[in-house]
N, C-alpha and C positions, 0 to 999 in steps of 0.2 A: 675723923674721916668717915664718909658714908658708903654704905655695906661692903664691908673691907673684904668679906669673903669673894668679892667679883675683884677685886680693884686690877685685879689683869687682864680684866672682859675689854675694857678699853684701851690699852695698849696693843692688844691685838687687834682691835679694830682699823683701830691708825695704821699697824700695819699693814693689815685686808687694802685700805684703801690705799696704801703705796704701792701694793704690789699691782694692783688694778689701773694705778693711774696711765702709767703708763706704755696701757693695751686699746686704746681708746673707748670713743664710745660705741662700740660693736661689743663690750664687753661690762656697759658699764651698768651697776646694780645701787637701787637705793637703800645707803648704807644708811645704819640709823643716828640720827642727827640731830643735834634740836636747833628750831629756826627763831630769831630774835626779830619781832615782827614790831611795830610802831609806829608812831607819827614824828616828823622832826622833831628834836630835843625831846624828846620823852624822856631820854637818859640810858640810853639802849648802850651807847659809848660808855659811859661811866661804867654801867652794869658791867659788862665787857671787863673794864680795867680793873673793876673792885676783885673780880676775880682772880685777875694776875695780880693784882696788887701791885701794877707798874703803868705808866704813863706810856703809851703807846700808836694810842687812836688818834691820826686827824681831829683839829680843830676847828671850830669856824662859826659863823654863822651860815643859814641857809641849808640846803643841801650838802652832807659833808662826804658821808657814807654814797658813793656814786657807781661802785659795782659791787657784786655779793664777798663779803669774806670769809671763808671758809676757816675756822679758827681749832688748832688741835692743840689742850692742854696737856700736858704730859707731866707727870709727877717724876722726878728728877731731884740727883744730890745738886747739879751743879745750873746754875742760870743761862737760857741765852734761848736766840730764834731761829727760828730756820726759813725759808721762802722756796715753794716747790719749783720757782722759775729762775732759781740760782742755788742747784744743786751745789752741795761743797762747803756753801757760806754759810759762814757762822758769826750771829748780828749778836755781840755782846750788852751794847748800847741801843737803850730801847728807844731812844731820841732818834739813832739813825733807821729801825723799824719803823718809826712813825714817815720821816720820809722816804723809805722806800716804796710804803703801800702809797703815799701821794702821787710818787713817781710812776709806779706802776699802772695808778689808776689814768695818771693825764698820757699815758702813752696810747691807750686804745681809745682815751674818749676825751681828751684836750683839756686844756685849763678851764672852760665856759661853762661849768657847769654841766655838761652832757654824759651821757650814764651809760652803761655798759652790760651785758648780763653774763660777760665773761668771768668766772671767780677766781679774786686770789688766797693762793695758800698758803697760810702761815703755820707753824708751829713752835709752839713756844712749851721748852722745857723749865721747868720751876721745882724748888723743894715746897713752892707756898701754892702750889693747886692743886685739886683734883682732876684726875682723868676726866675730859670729856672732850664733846665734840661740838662746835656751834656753827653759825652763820650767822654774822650779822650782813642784816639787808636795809637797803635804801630806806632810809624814810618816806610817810607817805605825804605827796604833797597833792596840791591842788592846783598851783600857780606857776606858768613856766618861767623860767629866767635863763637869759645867756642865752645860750646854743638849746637848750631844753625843746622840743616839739612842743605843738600845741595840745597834744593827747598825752602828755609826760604823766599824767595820772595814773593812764588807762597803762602806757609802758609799765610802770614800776610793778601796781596790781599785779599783771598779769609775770612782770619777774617772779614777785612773791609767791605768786599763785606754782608756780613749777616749782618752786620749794615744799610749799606748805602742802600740797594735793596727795602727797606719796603719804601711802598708808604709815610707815611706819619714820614719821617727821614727827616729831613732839614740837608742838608749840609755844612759845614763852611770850604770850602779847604781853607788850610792858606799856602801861598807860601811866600818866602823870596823875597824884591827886588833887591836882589843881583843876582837873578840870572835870569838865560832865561824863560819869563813865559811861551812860548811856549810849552816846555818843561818840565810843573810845574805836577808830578806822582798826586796831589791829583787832579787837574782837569780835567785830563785825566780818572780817575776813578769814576768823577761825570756826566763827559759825559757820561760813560758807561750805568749809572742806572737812570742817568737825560738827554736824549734829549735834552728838552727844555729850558732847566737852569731853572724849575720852584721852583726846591727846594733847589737849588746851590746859596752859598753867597761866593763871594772871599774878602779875607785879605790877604791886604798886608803888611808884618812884614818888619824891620830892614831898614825902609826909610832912618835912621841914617848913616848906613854904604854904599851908593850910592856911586861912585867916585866923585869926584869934577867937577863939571858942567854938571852930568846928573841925572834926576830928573822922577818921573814916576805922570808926571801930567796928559798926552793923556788917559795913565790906570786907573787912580783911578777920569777920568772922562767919563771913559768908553766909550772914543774913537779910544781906540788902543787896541784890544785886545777885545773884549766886552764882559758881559755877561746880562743875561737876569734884571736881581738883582743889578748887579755892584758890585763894590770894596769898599771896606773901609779898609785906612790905621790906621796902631798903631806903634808906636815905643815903644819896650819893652826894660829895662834895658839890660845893654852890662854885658859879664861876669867879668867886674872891678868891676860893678855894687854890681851886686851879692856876688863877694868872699868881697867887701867894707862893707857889708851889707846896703846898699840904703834904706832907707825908701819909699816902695810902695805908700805911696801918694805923696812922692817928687819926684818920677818917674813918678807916673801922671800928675803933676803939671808942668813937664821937657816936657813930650809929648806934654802939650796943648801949652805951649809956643813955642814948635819946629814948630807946623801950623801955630800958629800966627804970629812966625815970618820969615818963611820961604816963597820967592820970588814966589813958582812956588805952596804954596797949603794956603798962608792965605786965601784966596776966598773962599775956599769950605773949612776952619778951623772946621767950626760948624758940618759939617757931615764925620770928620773923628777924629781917638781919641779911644780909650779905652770906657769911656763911652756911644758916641755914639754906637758903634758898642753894646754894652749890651742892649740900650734901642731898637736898631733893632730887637735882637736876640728875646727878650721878644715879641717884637710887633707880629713880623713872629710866633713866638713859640705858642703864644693865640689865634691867629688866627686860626693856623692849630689845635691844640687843639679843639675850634669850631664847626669846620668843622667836624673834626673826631671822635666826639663823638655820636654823634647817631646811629652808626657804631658798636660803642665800648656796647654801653646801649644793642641795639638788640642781639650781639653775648652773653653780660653774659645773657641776659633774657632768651637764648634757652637755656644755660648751668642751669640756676638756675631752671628752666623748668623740665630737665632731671634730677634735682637730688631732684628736691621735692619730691616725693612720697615714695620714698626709705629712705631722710631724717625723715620724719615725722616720718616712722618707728621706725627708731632707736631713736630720741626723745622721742616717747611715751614709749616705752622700756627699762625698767630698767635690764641690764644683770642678775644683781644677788637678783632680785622678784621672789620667788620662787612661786607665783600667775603667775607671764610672764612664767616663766619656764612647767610651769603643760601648759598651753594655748599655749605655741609655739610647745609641744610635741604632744596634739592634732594636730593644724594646720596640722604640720610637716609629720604627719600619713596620715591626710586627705589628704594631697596632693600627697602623693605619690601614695594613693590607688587612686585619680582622674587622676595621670597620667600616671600608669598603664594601668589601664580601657582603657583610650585612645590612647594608642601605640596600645593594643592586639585589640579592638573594632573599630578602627580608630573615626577619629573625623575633621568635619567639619574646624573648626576655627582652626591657625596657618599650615596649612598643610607644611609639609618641601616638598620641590620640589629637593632636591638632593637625600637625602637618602631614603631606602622604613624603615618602622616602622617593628616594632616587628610582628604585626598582620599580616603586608602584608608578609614579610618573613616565616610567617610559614604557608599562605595561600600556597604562591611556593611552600614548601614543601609537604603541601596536595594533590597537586595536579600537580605540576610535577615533584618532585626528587621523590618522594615515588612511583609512575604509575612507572619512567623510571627504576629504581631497582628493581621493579618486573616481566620488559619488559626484564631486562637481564638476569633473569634466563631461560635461553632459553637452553633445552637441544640439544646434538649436535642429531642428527637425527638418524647417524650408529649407538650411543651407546644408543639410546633408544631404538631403534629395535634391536638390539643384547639383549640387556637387557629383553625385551618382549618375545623374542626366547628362552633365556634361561630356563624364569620364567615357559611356557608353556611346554619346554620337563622335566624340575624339576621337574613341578608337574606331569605329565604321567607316568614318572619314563620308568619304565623296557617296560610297553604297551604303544600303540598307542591310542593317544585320538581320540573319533569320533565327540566330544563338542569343545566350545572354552571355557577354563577354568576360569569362574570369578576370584578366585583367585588370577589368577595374573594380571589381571587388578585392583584389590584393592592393590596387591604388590607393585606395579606399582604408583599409585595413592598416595598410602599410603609414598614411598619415594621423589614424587613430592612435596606435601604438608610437610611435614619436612626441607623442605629446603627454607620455605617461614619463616622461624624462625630469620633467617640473617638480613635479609630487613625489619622486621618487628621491630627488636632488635634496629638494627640503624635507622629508623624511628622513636622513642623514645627519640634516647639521641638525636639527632638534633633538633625535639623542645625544649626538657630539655635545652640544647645549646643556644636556640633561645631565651627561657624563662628568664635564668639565666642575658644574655646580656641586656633585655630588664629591667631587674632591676636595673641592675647596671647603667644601663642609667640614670632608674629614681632616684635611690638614691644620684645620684651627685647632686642634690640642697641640701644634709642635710652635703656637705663638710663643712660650717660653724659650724658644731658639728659634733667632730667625733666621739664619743664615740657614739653617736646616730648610725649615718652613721655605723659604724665596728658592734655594735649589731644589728642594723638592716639586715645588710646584712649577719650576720651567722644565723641569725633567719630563715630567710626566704629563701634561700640559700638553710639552710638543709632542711625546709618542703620540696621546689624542687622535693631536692633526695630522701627525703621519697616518697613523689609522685609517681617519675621517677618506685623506687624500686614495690612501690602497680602495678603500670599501665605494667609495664613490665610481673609481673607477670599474670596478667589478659589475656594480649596480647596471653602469651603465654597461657592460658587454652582454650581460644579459638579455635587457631590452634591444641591443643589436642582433643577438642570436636571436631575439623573437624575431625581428625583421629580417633576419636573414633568409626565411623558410619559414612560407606559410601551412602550415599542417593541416593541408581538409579530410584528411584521413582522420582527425580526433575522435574517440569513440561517444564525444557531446556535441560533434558538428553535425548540423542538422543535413551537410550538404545542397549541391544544385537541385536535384530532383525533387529533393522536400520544400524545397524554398517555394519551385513556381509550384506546386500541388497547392502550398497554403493559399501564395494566390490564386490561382483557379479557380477554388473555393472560398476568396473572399476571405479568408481568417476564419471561417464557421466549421472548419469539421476536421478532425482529427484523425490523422492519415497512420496505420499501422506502421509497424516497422519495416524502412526496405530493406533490400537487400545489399549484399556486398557492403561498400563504404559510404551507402548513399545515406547514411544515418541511422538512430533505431528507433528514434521515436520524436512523433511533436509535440512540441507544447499543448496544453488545452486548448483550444480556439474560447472557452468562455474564460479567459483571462481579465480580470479587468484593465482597462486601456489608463481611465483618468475618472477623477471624482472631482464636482466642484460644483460653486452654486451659477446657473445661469435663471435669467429672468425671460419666461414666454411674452413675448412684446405685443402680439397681437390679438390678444384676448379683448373684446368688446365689454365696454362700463356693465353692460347686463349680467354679462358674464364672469363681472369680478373682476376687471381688470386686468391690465400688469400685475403678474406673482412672481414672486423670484421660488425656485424648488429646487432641491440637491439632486442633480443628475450623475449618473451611472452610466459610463460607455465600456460597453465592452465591442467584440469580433464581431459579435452577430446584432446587438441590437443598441439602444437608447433609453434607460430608463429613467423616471424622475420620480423622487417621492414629495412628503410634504418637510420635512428635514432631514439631518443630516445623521440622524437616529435609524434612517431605512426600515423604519416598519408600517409606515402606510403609504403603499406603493400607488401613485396616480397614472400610470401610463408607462407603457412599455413600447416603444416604433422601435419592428422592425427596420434593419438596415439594407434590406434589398431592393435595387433601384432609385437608391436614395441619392442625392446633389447638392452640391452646395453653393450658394453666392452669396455676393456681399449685399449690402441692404446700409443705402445712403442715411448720415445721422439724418436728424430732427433738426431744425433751427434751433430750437430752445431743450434738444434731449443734449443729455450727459452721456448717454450710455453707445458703445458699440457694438451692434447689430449685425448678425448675418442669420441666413433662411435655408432649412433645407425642406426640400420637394421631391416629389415623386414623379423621374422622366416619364413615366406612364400616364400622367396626369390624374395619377390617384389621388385623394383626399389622404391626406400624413397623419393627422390627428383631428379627428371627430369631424365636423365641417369645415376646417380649414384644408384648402389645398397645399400651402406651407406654414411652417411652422420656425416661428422669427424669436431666435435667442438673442439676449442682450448682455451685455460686460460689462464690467467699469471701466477698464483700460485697454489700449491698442496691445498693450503686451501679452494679457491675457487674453485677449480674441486671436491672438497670434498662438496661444499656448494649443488653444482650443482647435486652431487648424489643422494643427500641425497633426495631434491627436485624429481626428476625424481622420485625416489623411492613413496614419494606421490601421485604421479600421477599416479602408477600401471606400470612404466617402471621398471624391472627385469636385473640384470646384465645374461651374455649369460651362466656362468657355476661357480661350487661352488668350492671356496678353502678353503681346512682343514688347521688347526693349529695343531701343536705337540701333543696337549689334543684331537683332534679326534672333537672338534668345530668348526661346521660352520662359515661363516663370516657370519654381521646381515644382509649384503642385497643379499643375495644367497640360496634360498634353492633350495633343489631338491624335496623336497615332496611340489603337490601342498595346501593340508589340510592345512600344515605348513602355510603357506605363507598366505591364506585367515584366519585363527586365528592370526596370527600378524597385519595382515591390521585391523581387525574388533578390537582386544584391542585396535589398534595406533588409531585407530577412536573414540575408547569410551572416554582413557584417557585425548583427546584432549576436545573432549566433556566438560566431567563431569571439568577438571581444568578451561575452560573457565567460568564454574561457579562459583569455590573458588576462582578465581581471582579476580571478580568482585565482591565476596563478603566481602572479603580481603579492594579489595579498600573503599570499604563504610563503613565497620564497625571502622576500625584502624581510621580515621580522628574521627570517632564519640568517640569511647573509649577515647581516647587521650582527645578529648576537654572536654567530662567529670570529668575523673578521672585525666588531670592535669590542663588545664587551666583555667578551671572553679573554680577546686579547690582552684589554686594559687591567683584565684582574691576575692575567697570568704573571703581565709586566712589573705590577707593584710588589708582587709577590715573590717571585724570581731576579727580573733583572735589575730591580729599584736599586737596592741593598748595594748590587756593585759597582752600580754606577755610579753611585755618591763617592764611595771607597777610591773610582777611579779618578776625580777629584785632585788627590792627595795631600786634602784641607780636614781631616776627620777632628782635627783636636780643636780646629776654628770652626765647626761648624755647630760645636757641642756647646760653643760660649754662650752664656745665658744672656737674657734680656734684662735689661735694667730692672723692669719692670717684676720679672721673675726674681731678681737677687730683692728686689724690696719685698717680692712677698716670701722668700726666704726667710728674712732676718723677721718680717712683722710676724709670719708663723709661729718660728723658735722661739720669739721674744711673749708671745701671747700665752703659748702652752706651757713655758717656766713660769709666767705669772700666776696661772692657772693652778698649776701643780703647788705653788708655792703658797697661794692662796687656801686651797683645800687644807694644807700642810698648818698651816695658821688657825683655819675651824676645828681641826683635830686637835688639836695644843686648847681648846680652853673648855677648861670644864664651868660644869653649867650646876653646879652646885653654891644656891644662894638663899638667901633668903628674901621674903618680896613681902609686900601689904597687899592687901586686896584692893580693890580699884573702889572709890565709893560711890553709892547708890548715883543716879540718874537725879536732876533737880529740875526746875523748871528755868529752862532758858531761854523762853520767848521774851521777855525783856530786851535781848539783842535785835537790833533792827539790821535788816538783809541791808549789804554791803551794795546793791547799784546805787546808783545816782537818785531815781525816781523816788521817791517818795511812799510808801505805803496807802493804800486806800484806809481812811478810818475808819471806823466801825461805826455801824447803824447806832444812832442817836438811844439813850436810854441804857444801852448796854454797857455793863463796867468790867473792867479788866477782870481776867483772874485772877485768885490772888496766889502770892508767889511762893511757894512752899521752900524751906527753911531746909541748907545742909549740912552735913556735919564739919566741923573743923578742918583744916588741911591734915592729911597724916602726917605725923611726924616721921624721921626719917630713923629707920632702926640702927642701931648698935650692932657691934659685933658680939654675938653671943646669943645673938636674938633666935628663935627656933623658927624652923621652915613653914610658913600657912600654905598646907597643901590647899586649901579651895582658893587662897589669894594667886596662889599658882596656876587651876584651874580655871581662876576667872582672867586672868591676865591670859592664857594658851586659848580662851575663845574668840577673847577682842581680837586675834590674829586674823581671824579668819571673815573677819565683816569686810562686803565689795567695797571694792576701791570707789574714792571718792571722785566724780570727775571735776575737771576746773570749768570755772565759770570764766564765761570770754562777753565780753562790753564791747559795743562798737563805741568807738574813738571820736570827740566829735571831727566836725568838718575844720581844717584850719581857715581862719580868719585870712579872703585875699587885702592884701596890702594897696589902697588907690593910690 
């Protein structure tokens, strides 16, 4: 037996890997293995069975081996197998093991030939084996047959390749001596994911069938061919053998005498054979084992780590306690109303740095969609002053007023504020929106109970829109109390007496405070009106042309620079006596055109007596008017409509015209005040009467309302989903515990060989398809330096090599290898 002081490293390994089997692969760790890599019939089967010493493996020609087998030796008083996919049974009959794995295989991938990378797991107890661990994998082929894909190469490779890639997989390429070892696919795919041939062992099968006077003694002394490990030959039964039914230990007994007595390997008899090569595989397998278990202890420690607290949980919890059930329905409330609070409240601890919270999204709303929807209700200009024109000759009726009519500044007012009802209506359901979402957030921790979860959220849901419905209405009595009474007493209304003074003076000069309630102060008269680019149209070719320049209007005058940077100013036109008219397009201009002029028939700007601004768009000459118009510029003459109606920036009476300036003065006034009061009050309403509400409700009255229900025990019932991740928890974290429980049980007191020196292994040619480039002409290989013998495999008795220890505990730590991946060809279309 081979290094007997471990021979319990692998039995607990087997165990490692049952207790893990079934936790899935959320849990799963590369235990250490050794992988049986080759080409069809190399004898990878034999090899297999020499081991057992029992006839077990599918037969065949062709592809035989069609999914991976996971194969666990187990040294054992009494015989038989086991199958991880029919717990319980117990295969006495190794005949009926051979058709099981048949059975097994054509259930996932058919009788035709077609392959699988799903593994099965066998285990087979014996007094005639050593502990270990294998995979045999498909053979490699090249040609597809049956149901096979046209890429069936590239599949298998790349099956092998998720074996072979894991650091700690020992590999066993078994090539036949029959044939060119150069050449040999399993060594070519061990160079790929082993360099070094640290974890590369070569077998060489079918010594027997050599031609007559050549013999592969330089190779399996690892002077021809080398690898880091060396060779070890077997000669497996021939298929006379087999169809004779041979007796497997007369076959071993046939192999030991074939070294003994064969000319060119009795010398090195003892280190080649069947048995040898099992007591290597064991030695190399415990070792690595060793190595890679402290690796293995840390990885479950963080998993069993991450599922304690969650376990204890469900431990201490009995589902159907109707004592848990009453105390998780508390919890359950309480937590939602704590993580309410802290979505709408914000909160220190977990901050999410992707998304904004409930709270911050309805701050935005407070303060900038709800400002910008009340920034667009902007009336157009012409039809507020038209509208002001009207209201004032309405109320005069048949006579001429010599007042300016309050009236219709309250008309006036009174239809501004009615329209603040829109933005106010949708500023409501948006945080309702905001609210409702911010629930639904929270309520996803109660998906483990849904009945909870579905009555929690029509509960609270509808308080919402009862909420929504209170606060809406409120909203809107508010905006009615502003219509109810217009307040010109406000100590920010400018009042009537400031209004016509502004116009009097054109917008240009700033009138002290008056007295009593007439207001306390005016705005600047040098306020800016509008910024924007207009183009002077009637500049002559000498003079440069058409220029477009960024003008400046304010109360008193017109300025234009040369951009929109305002620091090199071209001209400044006063606005006194100044007029406006329209200026018919160009046949072939784009642009719209109006002129203003001086009634005095002054020159406006340098020798021109007007001065002809141009637009892109009718909307924007219209923006432009309306502007001028605030600024006390006058279109030059009035045009009637079919009804015998003025236009609103035209009058011919001057009375007219200073009672429209002084209302357009007031109404701007007095709304700059419901605006701003607008803005302050609606945030505050709102967070009274709904969000304060909705936190009070969850908090308070959530709790009893469920209670009032009187479903508490069916509301508590888990979700399927919840009970599977109950049991997959519990079932995980015993694995787990039970797993570690297993690392602690095995001591790690052995003895090992030291790993032997590094050879030259470019001999092996890279596993793609393509070919190598050859070398420049005149150039000759290197030549191949010569390694030592395979180790022999120690005895028991044998003393510890602390630097074989040493060198074995550094190969641990070399990066993982990655897998090589080949495009597949194109499959062949069928005419």
């Amino acid at each position: 037996m081979g290094n007997l002081g471990m021979e319990d490293l692998i039995p607990m390994v087997n165990r490692l890997q049952d207790a893990l089997s079934g936790v899935g692969h959320t849990c799963s760790l590369h235990l250490p293995q050794i992988a049986v890599v080759g080409g069809q019939s190399a004898g990878k089967s034999s090899v297999l069975e020499n081991f057992v010493g029992r006839d077990f493996l599918p037969r065949g020609s062709g592809i035989v081996t069609r999914r991976p087998l996971i194969l666990q030796l187990i040294n054992a008083t009494t015989e038989y197998g086991e199958f991880l996919h029919c717990k319980g049974e117990k295969f006495t009959d190794f005949d009926e093991i051979c058709r099981e794995i048949e059975a097994e295989t054509n259930r996932l991938t058919g009788s035709n030939k077609a392959i699988s990378p799903v593994p099965i797991h066998l285990r087979i107890y014996s007094p005639h084996v050593l502990n270990l661990t294998m995979v045999d994998l498909p053979g490699i082929t090249k040609v597809p047959v049956g149901d096979q894909p046209a890429d069936i190469e590239y599949q298998i490779r790349d099956m092998i390749m998720q074996y072979i890639c894991k650091e700690n997989c020992l590999i066993l390429a078994v090539t036949p001596a029959n044939m060119d070892l150069a050449n040999s696919d399993a060594l070519k795919l061990a160079k790929d994911v082993d360099p070094q041939g640290q974890r590369t062992i070569g077998v060489i099968t079918k010594l027997d069938l050599m031609d007559e006077g050549t013999d592969a003694k330089n190779i399996l002394e690892n002077r021809l061919l080398p690898l880091r490990r060396g060779y070890i030959g077997v000669v497996n039964r021939s298929q006379k053998d087999i169809d004779g039914k041979k007796d497997i230990q007369a076959a071993l007994e046939a192999e030991k005498n074939f070294f003994l007595s064969h000319p060119a390997y009795k010398h090195m008899a003892e280190r080649m054979g069947t048995p040898y090569l099992q007591r290597t595989l064991n030695q190399h397998l415990t070792n690595h084992i060793r190595d890679t278990l402290p690796a293995f202890r840390g990885h479950l420690q963080s998993q069993l780590l991450a599922l304690k607290k969650e376990a204890e949980e469900y431990r201490d919890d009995s589902p159907d306690d109707p004592s848990r059930k009453t105390k998780a329905l508390l919890k359950s409330v309480q937590c939602l109303a704590a993580d309410f609070e802290k979505l709408i409240e914000g909160s220190g601890d977990k901050v999410d740095t992707g998304h904004l919270s409930g709270g911050a999204r309805i701050n935005r709303i407070f303060h900038e969609r709800f400002p910008y929807d009340l920034l667009k209700i902007k009336t157009d200009e012409r039809k507020l002053r038209q509208e002001i024109n009207y209201a004032i000759r309405n109320i005069h009726g048949i006579r001429t007023g010599l007042f300016t009519p309050d009236m219709a500044f309250e008309a006036i007012v009174k239809k501004l504020v009615s329209q603040l009802k829109g933005p106010c209506i949708k500023f409501i359901d948006m945080v309702s929106d905001e609210l409702t979402t911010t629930v639904y957030q929270c309520i996803e921790k109660l998906n483990s109970f849904p009945k909870l979860r579905n009555e929690t959220e029509r509960i609270v849901t509808g308080e919402i829109r009862e909420l929504k419905t209170k606060c809406r209405d409120q909203v809107l009595l508010l905006i009615d109390i502003q219509l109810a009474y217009i307040n010109t007493n406000h100590e920010d209304f400018v009042g009537f007496t400031t209004a016509q003074q502004v116009h009097n003076h054109n917008n240009k000069t700033v009138a002290a405070g008056m007295a009593g309630n007439q207001g306390v102060a005016l705005r600047s008269s040098l306020i800016v009106i509008r910024k924007g680019w207009l183009t002077i149209n009637n500049m002559g070719i000498m003079k440069g042309g058409a220029r477009e320049y960024w003008f400046i209007l304010s109360a008193e005058n017109l300025s234009w620079f040369k951009d929109d940077g305002e620091k090199e100013k071209k001209y400044m036109l006063p606005l006194d006596n100044i007029k406006l008219r329209d200026v018919e397009r160009g046949f072939m201009s784009s642009k719209f055109v109006f002129a203003l002029f001086n009634t005095e028939l002054r020159n406006v700007y340098k020798d021109y007596k007007c001065l002809e601004l141009a637009c892109d768009s009718q909307e924007e000459l219209d923006s432009w008017k309306a502007s001028l118009l605030r600024a006390g510029i006058y279109p030059e003459r009035v045009s009637v409509d079919e009804q015998g109606n003025g236009s609103c920036e035209n009058f011919t009476d001057p009375q007219l015209e200073r009672q429209v300036e002084t209302i357009r003065n007031l109404v701007d006034s007095y709304m700059s005040i419901i605006y701003k009061t607008v803005r302050d009050l609606m945030p505050k309403t709102i967070m009274h009467l709904m969000i304060n509400s909705v936190k009070e409700f969850i908090s308070s009255e959530l709790l009893a309302q469920l209670y009032a229900l009187g479903e508490c025990s069916t509301l508590m019932d888990e979700s399927p989903e919840q009970q599977q991740r109950r049991v997959e928890v519990l079932r995980k974290h015993a694995a787990l515990k039970e797993a570690l429980a297993v690392i602690g049980d095995i001591s790690t007191s052995t003895c090992t060989t030291p790993l032997p020196p590094p050879v030259d292994s470019s001999w092996i040619q890279p596993s793609s398809l393509s070919r190598p480039k050859h070398s420049a002409a005149g150039h000759k290989p290197a030549p191949r330096g010569h390694a030592p013998p395979a180790p022999r495999a120690p005895y028991a008795g044998r003393s510890v090599s602390t630097r074989g220890f040493q060198q074995l505990t550094n190969q641990h730590h070399r990066p993982p290898t990655s897998v090589p991946r080949r495009q597949p060809p194109a499959i062949p279309t069928v005419k």
